[in-house]
Phi, psi and omega in degrees: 000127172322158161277125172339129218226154182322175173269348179296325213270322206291341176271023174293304196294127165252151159359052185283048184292177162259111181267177209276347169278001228075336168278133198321137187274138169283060146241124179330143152272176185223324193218142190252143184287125185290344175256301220269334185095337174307161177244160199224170145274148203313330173308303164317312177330293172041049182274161179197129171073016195072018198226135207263161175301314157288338161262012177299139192281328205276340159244039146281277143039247164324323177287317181304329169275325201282328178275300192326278180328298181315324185265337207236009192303310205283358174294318196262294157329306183305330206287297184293304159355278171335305168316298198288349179302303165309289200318323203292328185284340209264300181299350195258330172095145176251168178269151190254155178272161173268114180247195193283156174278320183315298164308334179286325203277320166339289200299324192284339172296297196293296213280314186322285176349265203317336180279320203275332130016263176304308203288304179333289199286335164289301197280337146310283225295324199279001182075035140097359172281156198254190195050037141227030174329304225265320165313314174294315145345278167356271186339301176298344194247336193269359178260347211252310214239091169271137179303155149219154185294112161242176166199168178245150183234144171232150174226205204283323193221036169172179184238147187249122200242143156208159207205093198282118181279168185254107169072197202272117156210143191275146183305342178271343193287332178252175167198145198229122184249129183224106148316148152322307204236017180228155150220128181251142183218131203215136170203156167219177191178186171223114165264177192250112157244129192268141176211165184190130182245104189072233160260012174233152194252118171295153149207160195202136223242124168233175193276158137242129196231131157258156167180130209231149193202086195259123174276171167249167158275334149237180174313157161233191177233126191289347245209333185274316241262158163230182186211126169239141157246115195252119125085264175232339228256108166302092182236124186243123176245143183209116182309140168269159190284150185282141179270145201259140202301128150281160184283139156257142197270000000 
């Protein structure tokens, strides 16, 4: 806090605490606050350290965090809420549907086309030269058919397919067929692909497609069986069929 300045000046000044109007309080001053410059009365002062009480940073601070808190709770609740509202979906996982084997044979019908297609026009560029028939194939499928990470699981009674999808995809984007001794797994989608001719840049929504075709090693019961997608993460679960009892003579 400044040091007490004469008594002719200190009675120019009045009081500036903030009263309820704004306004200078009709009280004499005594001591001018060294950061802000008001001058206050001894009453008022509550100075510490050459620094009036209200200005002082840790309770400026504290007033700042205190508006802060008010205005911004429901805000903030909402907020969080919101997370946990994802996250509670991401653990329950959502369910994906199951279609027909018929429907499935529709999509493996579709996706051949589309390789021999491709495997066509790789085979044109080469003027038509033979013997990479099987090379052109691949190829084509590995531009048409993007992998996904799987592994198969076994328990005492049923099977685990898990599946990592490659980018963003919704649970309405796949489809899944399970067979007694198959699993056919199919998702399409649409990615943002940027290309550049020269100096202007393209960009253009192209498809991405998976598609997977896991035999078992014994029956399931297809009518049992389910599918969840958490997050990227794929889970096909499927009973195995109950085995039917032999006669002993």
């Amino acid at each position: 806090m400044g040091e007490n300045e004469p008594s002719s000046t200190n009675l120019k000044h009045f009081c500036q605490a903030v009263s309820r109007n704004d306004e200078p309080r009709p009280h004499p001053s005594t001591i001018r606050c060294s950061r802000c410059g008001r001058w206050f009365c001894d009453t008022h002062a509550e100075h510490e350290g050459g620094i009036h009480a209200r200005c002082r940073p840790e309770r400026k601070a504290a007033r700042r965090r205190k508006s802060m808190d008010s205005i911004g709770f429901a805000k903030r609740r909402s907020i969080k809420m919101t997370g946990h509202s994802a996250a509670q979906r991401i653990v329950a996982g959502t369910p994906v549907r199951l279609v027909s084997a018929d429907v499935m044979k529709g999509r493996i019908n579709e996706i051949h086309s589309l390789v021999a297609s491709r495997a066509y026009e790789l085979f044109e560029k080469r003027s038509r030269a033979s013997g990479q028939d099987i090379n052109d194939w691949l190829h084509a499928e590995h531009e048409l058919i993007h992998s996904c990470c799987h592994e198969m699981k076994e328990s005492a009674d049923a099977f685990f397919f898990h599946a990592t999808m490659p980018g963003s995809f919704t649970s309405d984007q796949l489809q899944i067929s399970i067979e007694p001794r198959r699993l056919i797994l199919y998702g399409e989608t649409e990615v943002s692909v940027t290309s550049m001719d020269g100096k202007t840049i393209y960009k253009r929504l192209c498809p991405r497609r998976i598609f997977r075709i896991q035999d078992l090693p014994v029956e399931v019961e297809p009518s049992r069986a389910t599918a969840t997608l958490k997050g990227d993460f794929l889970e096909v679960m499927m009973p195995k069929a109950a085995k039917t009892g032999t006669n002993t003579s």
